[in-house]
Every structure is written in C-alpha cells, then in structure tokens.
N, C-alpha and C positions, 0 to 999 in steps of 0.2 A: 392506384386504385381507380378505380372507373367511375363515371360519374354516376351521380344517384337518380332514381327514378320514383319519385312518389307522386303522390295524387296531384300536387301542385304545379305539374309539370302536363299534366292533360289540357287540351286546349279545346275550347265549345266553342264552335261558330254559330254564331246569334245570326237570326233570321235569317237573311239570303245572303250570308256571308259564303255559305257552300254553294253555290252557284259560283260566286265572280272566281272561290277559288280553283275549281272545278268543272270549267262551263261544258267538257267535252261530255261528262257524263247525263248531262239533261239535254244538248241539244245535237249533241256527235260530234260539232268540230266549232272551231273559231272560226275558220274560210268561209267561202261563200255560201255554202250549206248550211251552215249555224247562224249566217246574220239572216236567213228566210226562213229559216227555222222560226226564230223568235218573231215573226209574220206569219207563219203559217198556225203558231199555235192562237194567237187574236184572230184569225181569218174562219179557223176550226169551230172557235168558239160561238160566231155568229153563223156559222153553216147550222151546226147543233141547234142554236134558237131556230132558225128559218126551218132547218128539216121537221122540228117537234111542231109545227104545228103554229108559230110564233112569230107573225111578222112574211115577207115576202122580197126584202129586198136588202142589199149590201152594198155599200160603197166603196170602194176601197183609192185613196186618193197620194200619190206620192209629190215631196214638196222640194224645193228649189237646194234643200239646206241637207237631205235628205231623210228627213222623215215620213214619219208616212201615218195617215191616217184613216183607223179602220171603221165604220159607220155602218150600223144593220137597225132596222125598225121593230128591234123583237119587243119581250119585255122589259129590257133594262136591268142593270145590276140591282139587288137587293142595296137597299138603304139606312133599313133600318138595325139598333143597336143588336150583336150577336149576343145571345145572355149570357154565354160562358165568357168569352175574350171580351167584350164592352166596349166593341170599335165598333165601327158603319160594316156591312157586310161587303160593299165600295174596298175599307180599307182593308179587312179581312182576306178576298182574296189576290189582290195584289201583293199582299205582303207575309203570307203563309203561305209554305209550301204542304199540298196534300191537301188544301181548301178549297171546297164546290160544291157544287148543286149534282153533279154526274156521280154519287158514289151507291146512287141507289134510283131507280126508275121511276120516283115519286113525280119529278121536276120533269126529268128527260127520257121519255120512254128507249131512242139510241144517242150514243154519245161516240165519236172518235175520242174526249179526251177523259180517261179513267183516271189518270194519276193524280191530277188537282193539282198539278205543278206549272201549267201553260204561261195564264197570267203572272204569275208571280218571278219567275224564270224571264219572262218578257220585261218586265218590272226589272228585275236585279241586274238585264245586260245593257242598260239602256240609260244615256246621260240624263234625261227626263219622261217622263210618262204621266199625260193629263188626262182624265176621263171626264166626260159629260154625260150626263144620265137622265135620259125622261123617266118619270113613271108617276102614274098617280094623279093625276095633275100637273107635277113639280118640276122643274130644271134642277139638277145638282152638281156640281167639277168638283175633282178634288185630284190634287197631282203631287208627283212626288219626284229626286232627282238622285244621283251619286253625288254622294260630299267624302271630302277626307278628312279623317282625325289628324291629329297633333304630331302622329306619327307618319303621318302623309299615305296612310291605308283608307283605300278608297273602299265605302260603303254604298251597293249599289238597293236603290228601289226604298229612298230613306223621305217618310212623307214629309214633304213639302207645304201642303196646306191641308188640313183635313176635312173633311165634306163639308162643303157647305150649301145651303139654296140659293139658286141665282134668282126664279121667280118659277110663275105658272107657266105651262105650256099644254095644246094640246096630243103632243107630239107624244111616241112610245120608244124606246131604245137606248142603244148607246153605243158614244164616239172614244174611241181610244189614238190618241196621238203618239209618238215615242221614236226617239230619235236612239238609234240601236249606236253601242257606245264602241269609239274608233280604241280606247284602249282595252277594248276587246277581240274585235275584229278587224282595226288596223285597217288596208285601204279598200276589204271588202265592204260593197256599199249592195243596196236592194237595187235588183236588176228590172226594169221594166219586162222583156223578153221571159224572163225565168216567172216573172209575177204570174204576165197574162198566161201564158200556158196553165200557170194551176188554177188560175179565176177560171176558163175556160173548160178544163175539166170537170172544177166544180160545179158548173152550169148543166153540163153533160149531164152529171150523175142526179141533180136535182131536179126534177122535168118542171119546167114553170117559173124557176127565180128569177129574179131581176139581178145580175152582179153588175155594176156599173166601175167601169176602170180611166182613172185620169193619172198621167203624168206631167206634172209642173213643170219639169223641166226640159219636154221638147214639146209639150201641147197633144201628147199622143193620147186621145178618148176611145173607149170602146164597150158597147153594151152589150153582154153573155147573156140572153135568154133561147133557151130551147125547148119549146113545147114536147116533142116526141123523144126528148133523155136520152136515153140507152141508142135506140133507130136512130139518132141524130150523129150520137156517139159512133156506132159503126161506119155509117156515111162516111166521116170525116178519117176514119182510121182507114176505111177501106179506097180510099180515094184514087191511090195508084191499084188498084187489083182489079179485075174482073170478079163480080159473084155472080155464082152458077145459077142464083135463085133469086127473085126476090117478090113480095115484099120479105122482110125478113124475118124467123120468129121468133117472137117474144112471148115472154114467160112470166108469170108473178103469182107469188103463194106466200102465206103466213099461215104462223100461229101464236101461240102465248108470248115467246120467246125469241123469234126470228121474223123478220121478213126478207124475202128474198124477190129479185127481180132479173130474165136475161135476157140478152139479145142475140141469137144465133145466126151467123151466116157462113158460106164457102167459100171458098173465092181458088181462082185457077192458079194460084200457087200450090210450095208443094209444103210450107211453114206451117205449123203453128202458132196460133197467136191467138194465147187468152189473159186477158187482161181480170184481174180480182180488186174486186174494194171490199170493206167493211168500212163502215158508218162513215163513208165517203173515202179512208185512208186507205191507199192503195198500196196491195200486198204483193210488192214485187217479187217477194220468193213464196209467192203461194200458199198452202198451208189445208188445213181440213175444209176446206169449202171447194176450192179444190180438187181435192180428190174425188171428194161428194158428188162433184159436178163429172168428171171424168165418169164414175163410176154410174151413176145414172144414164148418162148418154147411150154410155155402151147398153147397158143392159135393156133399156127401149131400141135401140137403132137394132138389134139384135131380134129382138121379139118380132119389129116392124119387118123387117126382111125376111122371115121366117114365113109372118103372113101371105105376107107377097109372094111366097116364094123364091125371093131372091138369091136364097140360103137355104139348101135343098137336105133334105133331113139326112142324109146319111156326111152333110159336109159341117165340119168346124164352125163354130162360131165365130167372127172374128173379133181382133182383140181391140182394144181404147186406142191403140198408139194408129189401128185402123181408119179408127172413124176419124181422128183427130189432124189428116191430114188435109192442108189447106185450111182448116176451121178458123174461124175468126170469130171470138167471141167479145162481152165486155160481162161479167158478173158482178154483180151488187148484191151485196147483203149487209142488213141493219138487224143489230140483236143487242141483248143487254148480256152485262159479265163477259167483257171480250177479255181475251188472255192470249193478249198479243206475248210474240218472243223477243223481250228487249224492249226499252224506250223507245228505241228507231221503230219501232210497229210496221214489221214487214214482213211476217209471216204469221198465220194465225194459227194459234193452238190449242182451241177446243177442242176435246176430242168428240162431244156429241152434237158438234155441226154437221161432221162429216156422213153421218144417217140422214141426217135431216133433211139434208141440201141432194141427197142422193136420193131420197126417196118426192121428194116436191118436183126434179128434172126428172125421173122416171115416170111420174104420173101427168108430169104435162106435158112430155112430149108422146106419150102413148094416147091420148085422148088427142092432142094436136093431128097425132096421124090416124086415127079413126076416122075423121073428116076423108070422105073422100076426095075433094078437094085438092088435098095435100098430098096426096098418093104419086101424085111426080116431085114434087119436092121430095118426100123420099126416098122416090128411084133414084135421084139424080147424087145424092147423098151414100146413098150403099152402093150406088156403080163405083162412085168416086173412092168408095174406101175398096173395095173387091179391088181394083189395081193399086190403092194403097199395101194392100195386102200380098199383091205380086211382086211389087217392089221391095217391100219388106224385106221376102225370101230369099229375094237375090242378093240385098243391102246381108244379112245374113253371112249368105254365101261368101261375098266379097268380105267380108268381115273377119272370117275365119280364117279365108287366103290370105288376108292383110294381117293377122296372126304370126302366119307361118313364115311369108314373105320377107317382113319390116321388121323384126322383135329388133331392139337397137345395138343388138352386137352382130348380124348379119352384114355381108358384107357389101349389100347394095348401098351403107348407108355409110361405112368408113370415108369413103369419099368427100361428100357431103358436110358427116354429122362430127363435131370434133368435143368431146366430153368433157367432164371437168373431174379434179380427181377427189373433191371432199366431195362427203357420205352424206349430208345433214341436207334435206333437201330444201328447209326454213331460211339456209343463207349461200344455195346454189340460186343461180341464172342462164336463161338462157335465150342468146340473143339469136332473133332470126333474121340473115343477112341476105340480100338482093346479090344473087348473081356470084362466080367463082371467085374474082379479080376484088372485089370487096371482101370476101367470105377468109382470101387468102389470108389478109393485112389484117382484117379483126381477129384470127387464129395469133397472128405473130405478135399481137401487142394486149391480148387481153390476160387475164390471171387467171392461170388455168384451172388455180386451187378451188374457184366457185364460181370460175365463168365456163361457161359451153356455148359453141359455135353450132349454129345451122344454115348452110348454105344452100341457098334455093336454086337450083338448076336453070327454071324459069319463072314466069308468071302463073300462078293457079287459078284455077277455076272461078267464075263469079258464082257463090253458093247459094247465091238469094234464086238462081233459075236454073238449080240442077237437084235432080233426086238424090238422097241418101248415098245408093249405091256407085252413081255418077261421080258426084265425089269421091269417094273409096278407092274409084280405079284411077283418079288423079294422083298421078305419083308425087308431087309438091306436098299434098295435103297426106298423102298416107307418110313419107318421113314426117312432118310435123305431129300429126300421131302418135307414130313409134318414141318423137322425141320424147316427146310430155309422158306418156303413158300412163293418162288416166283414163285412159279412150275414148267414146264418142258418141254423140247421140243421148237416149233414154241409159247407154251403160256408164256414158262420163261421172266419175268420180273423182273430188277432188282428193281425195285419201294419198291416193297412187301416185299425186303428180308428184312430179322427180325436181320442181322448179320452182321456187318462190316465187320468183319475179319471172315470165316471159316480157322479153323487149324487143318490139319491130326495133330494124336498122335499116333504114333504106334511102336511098341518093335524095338529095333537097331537089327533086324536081318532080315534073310531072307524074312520069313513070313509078315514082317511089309514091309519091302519093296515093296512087293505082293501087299499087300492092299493098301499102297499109290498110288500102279501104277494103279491099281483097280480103285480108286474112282477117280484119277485124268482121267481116260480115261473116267469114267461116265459124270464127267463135262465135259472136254473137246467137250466130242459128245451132251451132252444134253442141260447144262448150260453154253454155252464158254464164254457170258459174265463174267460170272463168276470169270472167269480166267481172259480174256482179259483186266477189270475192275480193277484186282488188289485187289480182296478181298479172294484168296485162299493162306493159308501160310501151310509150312511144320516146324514139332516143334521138335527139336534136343534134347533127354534124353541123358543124358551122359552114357558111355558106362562102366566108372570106377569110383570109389571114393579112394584116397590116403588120407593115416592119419595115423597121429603119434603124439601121446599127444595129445594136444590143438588145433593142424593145420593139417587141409584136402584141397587137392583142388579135383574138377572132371575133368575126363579124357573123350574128347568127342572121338576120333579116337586112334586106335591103334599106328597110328605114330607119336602121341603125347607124348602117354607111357612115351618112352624109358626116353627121354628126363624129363619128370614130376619125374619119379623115382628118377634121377639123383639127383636133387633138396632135395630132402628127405633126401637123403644118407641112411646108415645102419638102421634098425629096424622099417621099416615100414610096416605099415597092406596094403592090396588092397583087394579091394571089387568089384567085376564083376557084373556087374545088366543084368542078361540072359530079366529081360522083364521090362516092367513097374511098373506090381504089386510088386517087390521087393522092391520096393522105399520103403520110410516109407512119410506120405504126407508133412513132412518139406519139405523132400530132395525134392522131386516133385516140389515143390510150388518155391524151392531157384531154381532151376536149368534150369525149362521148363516151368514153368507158370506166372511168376512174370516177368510184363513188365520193371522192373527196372532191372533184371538181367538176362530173357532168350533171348535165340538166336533164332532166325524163318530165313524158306528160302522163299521169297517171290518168287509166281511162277508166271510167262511173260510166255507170247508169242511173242518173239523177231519176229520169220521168221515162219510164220503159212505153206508155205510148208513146211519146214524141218520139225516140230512139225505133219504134217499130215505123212507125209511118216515115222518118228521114232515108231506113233504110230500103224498105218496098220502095220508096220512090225514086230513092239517087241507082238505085242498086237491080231494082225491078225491068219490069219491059215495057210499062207505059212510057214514051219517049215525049210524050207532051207534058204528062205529069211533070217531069224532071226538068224540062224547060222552066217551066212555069214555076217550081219551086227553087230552080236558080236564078230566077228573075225580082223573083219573091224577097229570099232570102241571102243571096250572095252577091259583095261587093269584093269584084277584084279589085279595086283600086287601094282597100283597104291594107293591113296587114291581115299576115295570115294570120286565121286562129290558131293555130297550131305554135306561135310565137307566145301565147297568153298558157306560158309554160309556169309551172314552180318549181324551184331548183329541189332534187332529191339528194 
C-alpha cells in the first residue's frame, strides 16, 4: 500500500523561505544574471524615487569583500509602525514578499517595480543586508542576515537587529549594503563592466541625474550625468554610423496615464535599431509601445510625403518595414499599471498603449514636419525609404527564388547539408561547420539520431553592410536558411525551426573567429529571436591533446598549457590541432560533440544597446570606430573570452 497523504504532509514556506528555495523563479537564474539581478532590483528602486520627483542623485559603491552599496538622496524608507503587521515599514519591506509603496500611483506616479518583491528577494539571497535611512530629522540601520536552523537549513533575509535610531541628521534618503550570498550564486560575483553599462544607461534615460560609480576594488570612479537624455543616448549608440540628419528629432507627450518621450534619427546603414524602455526597464522583445510607435511613424512619414508630393497619388503608400530602414531610435515611456509578460519584464503587454503611443508619434511628427524647416529632413527620410522600398521588392523576389532554389531536400544542398533522422525538433541540433575537410569528420562522428551537419563552402557575407536581398543571393547564408527553416527577416518565426540548439563549429583561430562573428551578426540582424530565445551556442574544439602511455588530457586555451604539462612531467608528446579536420572523429565526438562531455557558450543578449553598438562598430564601416574600440576594450594578452565557457 502506498504511502498516505494528508494535510500533515503539506509544507508552508514562512517568509522568504520561497525565494532561497526557488531563486530562478524571482530573479531568472543563479549565474551571473541573478547575482545583478538582486543589484538591479535596489538600483530600480532608487531610480523610481529620483524619477518621481525625489531626490537627484545615486551612489552606487562596490567593496573589496564584494558587496555593494546602494545610496540615493530620495525620501527614505518609511519608518514608522505598519498598523496591520506592527513592524517598522524598514522591516516590512525587506522581509514581505508583494510589500510597497508601487501598488498604486499615490506614492509613485511610474514605477519599473510592480511586484513588491525586489527588496525582499534582495534581502532573502544575500549573506547580510544593512539599511540606513534619513528621514525626518532622524538617522535609522537596521540589518538583517542568513542563519541556519538545527537542521542546518539556511534562512535567508532573517532580521538581525531591528530598527533603531542612530541620531539626527539633516540629510534625506537611503543606503542599502548586502553582500549577495556565494551559496547561491557560487563564484558569480557583481561585475564592475556589466554594473557601469546599466548606471550608464540609466543616466541616458533619466536627463539630469547624478549616478556616481566607485569600484573598491581597482579604484575604478565614474560620474553618469546627461543633460540632453534620449539626444545623448543616440549620440553614443550612433557612434560608429553616419546620420543622414541632424540635430535629431525628439518627441514628448503625455496624458493622465502615460508619458512618453523619443529620439529619432537615420543613419547610412541598412539596420534597424529601436531600442524601448518603460519606467527605465528595457523591453528587449518589444511589445505594444512598439508597435504604436511603428504604426505612427508610418502613418505621418506617409501623410508628409504625400504633401510633398514625394508619393504621387496614383502610387502606394509605403509600408513600416519602409520607413524603418537604417532608423535608429531610443523609446521611453513612463505609465502606471504596466503588465509586463513575466517577472524578466521584457515585453510589454498593455493593449491600450499601443493607440496611445501611436497616436502621440503621429501627431508629433506631423506638426514636427509642418515646420518648414524640417522639409529636408523629411525628404531625406522618404528618399531613404523609396529605395527602402526598391529593395524590398527585390529582397521579395529573391526570397521566392530562394524558396524554390534551397527547400532542404533539393539537391544543391545534399552536399553540404547532412540531416538528422529524429522528428522532434526540441531535442534536434544542428551544427554549422567551417569548410568541407571539417564538415567531413563532424558527419562521421556525430549522432545522427539529433545531430545535423551544415557544411559552409566558404566564408559568408558580412550582414551588418549589405541589404536584405544582398544576403539572399549569398549562397552560405541561403543554405543556412533552408537549414533552420523558419526563414528570415520580418517572416522569421520561431515555430518552424527544425533545431533546438544551432551551434557554430569552427577552427580555434583567426579565421573561425571571422565566421562566428560572421554568422552571429547574420542572426543577430535577421534572426534575433534566435539569439534572444536561447537556441544559438558556440562549440569549444580543444586547442591541444597531451599523452603519455595510456593517459591524455585536452588543452582548450593556451594558458591552460603550462600548467596541464606540469601534470605530465618529463616525456610527454603534444599535439596542436591548427583546425578541425585534424581531429580524427573519436577525438571530435569525446571532446565537442558529445552532450555528456562537451563544453558550448551559450549566446544572450544581456543589454541589446551594448550588443547593437559592439556590433555597428567591430562589424560596421567606420574603421576608426573599430580601432578605437579595440584599444578601448580588447586585451590580447589576456585570455580569450570565449574560454569564460560553462560546460553544457
């Protein structure tokens, strides 16, 4: 008889016991995203005060031990007792989950954080967490730590000392300390690099704050303020591009409910790139504000040209995907009752943004172009889309042919493309290999039951400086296509694709390097789900093989070597693998292909500005940009990044 199940058998987790048991579900992971996570929701929290109106400036200061401490001049956490719970409002919301001032527009007219889980989540991952609080006069700390019970279960965010007054002050705000806990997140630690990129953004978006950034531990200071926001914002994003116009235009409009702000410009690529916020959190997969904006542009840039007669009455209108060519935008909008999709808040899904925000960019850029003033800015705007719109046609055309062409059982691609033979496309792969001679030996040692081979003939196209159609007729990129077959552009859908995983494979040197950056900037511009989704991996061949008698190991980095030699001591062989095809397909299969023993880099889109601007610039045609930002940012002497792998 089976065991019994009564009520006595239900188990309640008391306070923020469901967090430590469950951290992916409040902050997405334990790695390095979930230890900035529980930073970014204290960092949000003082954005929130400084944007309502509260204060002007943020500190934010990382310490030698690694903790970090958040400081903002707003008004300070509440203090006094809650009349339901009979705690300080201090301990209230550090230690309730779904407790704040954000659940209603009284306190915060916008808020990125709705849930009322930030602090306290921060509070539950973290080995201690001390607050200091101006307000009123008064100085108050009060801190808290994880302890473990009898049973050695660890209780995180358990108060420590409870509020008390240190003295007067005339000072407003509050410092939040907290050392994010290693038996959670293990040897991810707060990245200075990953910090300043979002202080830096947030600076963008807020026109006027003060964020000031200090690192204890190499002395690294840096002060974020930008008067002109959004205009500052494009500046910096637009850096490697040419724009067709400038000054550039901006936009701003409210009402009861919304405010919105933009900043418009073109630039001589052929990309798009619009960047969306709401209440500072940035909506990597878009969402009704979005569309709104789309939808307004066209339906002004359409009127304006009609004016003008640029767009002659007997001819079409043209369409969003027209005007949107080259554009480079940054969108901000602040409103109450956001509904975002998911805790990671990365798409927005109000449905009645999407009028709103459509009808505020139609009326201001129709009055913008009633100035006559502006009347070459937007000829320069409707030329640039009217050959948008030619290329289109032909992108089309080729589109169709590449149809008829590449479907993947034709036989331009049997060569090439070598299949796999399970149905379930959740726990198919398919790797893309550099060159015949490689392509051969990963055929012969991979499993064919959910592995597939795609053999590149050559090197493809660089997509960051060619059109739609340009691509299309690049025979590399149309098998790759056909391979995935969810196809491309505004039609990519991920439904279709045939492949859980796509994984580059390509030689540890230069050349492979090339083509991952190659094919990753193809998807990135044509397929970003792709990426964004979580189905593109990079696959790590070892760079040596050590052996002596019986016992080898592989050497993936050079600054592995030294230290792997050691090991061996006197009379050992080593073996340099210059490419792939040197493998022999054991060694292939033990070392890069076998889910029980290889290593993959799985590739994010953490911060899709920074990912647009590394790639306009390493990828682009400004040739000084690119200097400058490997002078900048790149240490050869280092290891590669590409080495700061996690085993899959």
């Amino acid at each position: 008889m089976g065991k019994t199940y009564d009520a006595k058998d239900l188990v309640v987790l008391e306070g923020l016991d469901a967090v430590r048991l469950r951290p992916g579900m409040y902050i997405g992971s334990t790695g390095s995203k979930g230890v900035h996570h529980i930073l970014w929701e204290i960092v949000d929290n003082s954005i929130d005060e400084i944007s309502n109106g509260f204060g002007n400036s943020i500190w934010v200061n990382l310490h030698t031990d690694g903790s970090v401490t958040v400081t903002d001049n707003g008004r300070g956490i509440p203090t006094d007792l809650h009349p339901t719970y009979k705690i300080s409002g201090a301990e209230l919301v550090f230690t309730k989950l779904h407790a704040g001032g954000k659940f209603d527009s009284s306190n915060y007219n916008y808020s990125g954080g709705l849930h009322g889980v930030g602090a306290s989540v921060t509070n539950a991952l973290s080995e201690y967490l001390e607050a200091t609080i101006c307000r009123n006069g008064k100085m108050y700390k009060i801190s808290f730590k994880s302890v473990a019970d009898k049973k050695n279960k660890v209780h995180g965010g358990v108060v420590d000392k409870k509020l008390y007054e240190v003295g007067k002050t005339d000072k407003t705000g509050t410092s939040i300390t907290f050392l994010p806990d290693k038996r959670i997140f293990g040897e991810n630690v707060l990245e200075s690099g990953v910090i300043r990129k979002r202080l830096k953004e947030l600076a963008f978006l807020n026109r006027g704050i003060n964020i000031f950034f200090k690192d204890d531990r190499d002395g690294i200071e840096h002060n974020y303020k930008f008067d002109n926001g959004l205009i500052d914002f494009l500046d910096y994003l637009n850096d490697a591009k040419e724009s067709i116009f400038k000054p550039y235009i901006y936009l701003e409009d409210e009402n009861d409910s919304l405010k919105m702000a933009v900043a418009i410009s073109y630039t001589d690529s052929y990309a798009e790139s619009v960047f969306s916020y709401v209440n500072n959190i940035p909506t990597t997969e878009g969402g009704t504000h979005e569309v709104g904006f789309k939808n307004g542009l066209t339906r002004a840039m359409n009127e304006v040209a009609r004016k003008l007669n640029l767009i002659k009455q007997k001819e079409e209108n043209l369409i969003s995907e027209d005007y949107r060519e080259g554009i480079s935008t940054v969108l901000a909008i602040k409103m109450h009752d956001i509904e975002f999709e998911g805790q990671t808040k990365t798409k927005l899904g109000n449905p009645e943004v999407k009028g709103l925000v459509e009808s505020m960019i139609y009326k201001g850029l129709t009055r913008f172009f009633d100035k006559k003033e502006n009347a070459k800015i937007a000829t320069s705007i409707i030329e640039k889309a009217k050959n948008a719109a030619r290329a289109r046609i032909a992108a089309k055309k080729a589109k169709d042919l590449n149809r008829q062409k590449n479907s993947i059982e034709s036989s331009s691609l049997l060569g090439n493309f070598a299949h796999c033979t399970g149905k379930n496309a959740e726990l198919n792969e398919l790797f893309i290999v550099e060159g015949h001679s490689a392509g051969g030996t990963v055929k012969l040692c991979r499993d064919r039951s959910f592995q597939a081979v795609l053999a590149l003939r050559g090197k493809p196209l660089n997509a960051e400086k060619k059109r739609l159609e340009q691509v299309l007729s690049n025979e590399e990129f149309r098998l790759v296509i056909a391979s995935l077959g969810a196809g491309i552009g505004e039609d990519f859908n991920l439904k279709n694709l045939k492949f859980h995983k796509v994984v580059i494979l390509s030689d540890a040197d230069q050349d492979g390097a090339h083509i991952r950056s190659i094919l990753l900037t193809f998807f990135f511009r044509y397929m970003r789900d792709l990426i964004s989704c979580g189905h593109v991996y990079i696959a790590l061949p070892p760079l040596y093989r050590i052996y002596k008698k019986d016992k080898s190991e592989y050497v993936y980095s050079d600054k592995e070597l030294p230290e792997v030699i050691k090991k061996f001591g006197k009379g050992y062989s080593i073996q340099r693998y210059k490419g792939l095809g040197e493998m022999n397909p054991d060694q292939l299969w033990e070392t890069t292909m076998n889910p029980e023993t290889r290593m993959l880099i799985k590739v994010g889109i953490d911060d899709i500005a920074n990912a647009e601007l590394s790639i306009t610039t390493l990828m682009g045609n400004d040739i000084e940009s690119r200097k400058q930002y490997l002078s900048q940012y790149v240490d050869f002497n280092k290891e590669d990044e590409f080495m700061k792998y996690e085993k899959k």
